[in-house]
PLY file of the C-alpha trace (Angstrom):
ply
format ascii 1.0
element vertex 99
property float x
property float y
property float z
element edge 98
property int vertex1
property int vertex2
end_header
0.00 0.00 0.00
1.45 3.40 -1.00
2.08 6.01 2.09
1.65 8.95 -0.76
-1.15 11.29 -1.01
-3.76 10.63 -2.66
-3.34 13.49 -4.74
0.03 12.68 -5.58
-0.94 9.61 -7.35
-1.00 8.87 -11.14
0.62 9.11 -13.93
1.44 12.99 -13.74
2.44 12.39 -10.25
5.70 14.08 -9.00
7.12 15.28 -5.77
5.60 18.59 -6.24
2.15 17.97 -4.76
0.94 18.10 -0.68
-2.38 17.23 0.18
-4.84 20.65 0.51
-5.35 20.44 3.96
-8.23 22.43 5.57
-5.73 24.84 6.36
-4.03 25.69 3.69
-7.30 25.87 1.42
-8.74 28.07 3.99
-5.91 30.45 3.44
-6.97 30.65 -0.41
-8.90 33.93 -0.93
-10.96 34.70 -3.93
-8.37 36.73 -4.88
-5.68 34.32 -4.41
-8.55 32.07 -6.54
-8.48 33.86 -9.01
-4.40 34.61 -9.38
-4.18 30.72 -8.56
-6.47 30.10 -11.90
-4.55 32.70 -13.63
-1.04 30.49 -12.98
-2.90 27.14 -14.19
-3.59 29.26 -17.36
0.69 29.65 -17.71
0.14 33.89 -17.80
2.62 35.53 -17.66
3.33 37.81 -14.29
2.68 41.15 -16.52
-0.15 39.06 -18.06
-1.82 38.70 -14.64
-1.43 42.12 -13.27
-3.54 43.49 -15.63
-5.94 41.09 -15.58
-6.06 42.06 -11.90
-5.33 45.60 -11.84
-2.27 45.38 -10.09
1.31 45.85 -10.38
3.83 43.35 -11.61
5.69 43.34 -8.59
2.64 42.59 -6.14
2.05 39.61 -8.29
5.55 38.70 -7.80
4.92 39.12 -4.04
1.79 36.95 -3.76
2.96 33.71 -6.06
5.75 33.45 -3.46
3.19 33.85 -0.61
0.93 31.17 -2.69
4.56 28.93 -3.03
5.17 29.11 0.33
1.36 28.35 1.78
1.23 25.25 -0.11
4.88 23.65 -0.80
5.68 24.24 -3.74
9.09 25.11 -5.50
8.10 26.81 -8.75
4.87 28.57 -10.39
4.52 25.50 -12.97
4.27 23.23 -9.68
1.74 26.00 -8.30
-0.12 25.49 -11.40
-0.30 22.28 -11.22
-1.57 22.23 -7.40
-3.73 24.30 -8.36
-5.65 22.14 -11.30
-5.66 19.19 -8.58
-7.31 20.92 -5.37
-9.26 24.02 -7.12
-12.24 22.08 -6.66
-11.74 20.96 -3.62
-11.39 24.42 -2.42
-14.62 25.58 -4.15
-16.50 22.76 -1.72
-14.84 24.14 0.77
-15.59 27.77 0.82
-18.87 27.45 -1.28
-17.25 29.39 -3.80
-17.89 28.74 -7.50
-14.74 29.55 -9.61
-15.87 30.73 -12.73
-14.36 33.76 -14.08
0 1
1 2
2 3
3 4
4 5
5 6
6 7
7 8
8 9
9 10
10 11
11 12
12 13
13 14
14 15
15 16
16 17
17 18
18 19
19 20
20 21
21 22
22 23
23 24
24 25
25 26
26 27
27 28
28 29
29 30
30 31
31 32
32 33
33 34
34 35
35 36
36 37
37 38
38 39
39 40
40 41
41 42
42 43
43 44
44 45
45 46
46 47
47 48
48 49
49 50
50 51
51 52
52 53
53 54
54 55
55 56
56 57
57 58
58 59
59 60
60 61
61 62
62 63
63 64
64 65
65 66
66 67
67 68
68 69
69 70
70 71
71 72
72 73
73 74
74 75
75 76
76 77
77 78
78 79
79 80
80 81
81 82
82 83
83 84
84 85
85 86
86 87
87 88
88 89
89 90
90 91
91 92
92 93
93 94
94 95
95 96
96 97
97 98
């Protein structure tokens, strides 16, 4: 029986994953949603300050704050965390992400 995370199984599974714990999907905003869903898409960091309205640098700011949160060592493996729990975090907070 495999000791991994059930999220970290499959055939795209890598190191890069941790299991969305309460906790950490708690700590996802709508706002952090959003920039999370914005990474999955592979935008750029000027690409997602103006989607958002803010500067380049804040963006810069809040994908480390996002790497740190849940674990993860780059913005493709943020992406990627990202496709695996967003829907877990939408039954969490009751929030539908469609933008």
């Amino acid at each position: 029986m495999s000791h991994q995370p059930a999220c970290a199984r499959g055939p795209a599974a890598e190191c890069w994953c941790i299991c969305a714990s309460p906790r950490s999907l708690g700590r996802i905003t709508p706002h952090r949603a959003r920039l999370l869903a914005l990474i999955a898409d592979y935008r750029t960091n000027a690409d997602i300050a103006a989607s958002l309205g803010i500067a380049v640098a804040t963006v810069k700011r809040e994908v480390e704050d996002l790497r740190d949160l849940v674990a993860c060592s780059s913005k493709r493996e943020l992406a990627r965390w990202w496709v695996v729990h967003e829907g877990r975090w939408s039954e969490f907070t009751g929030v539908v992400t469609v933008w």
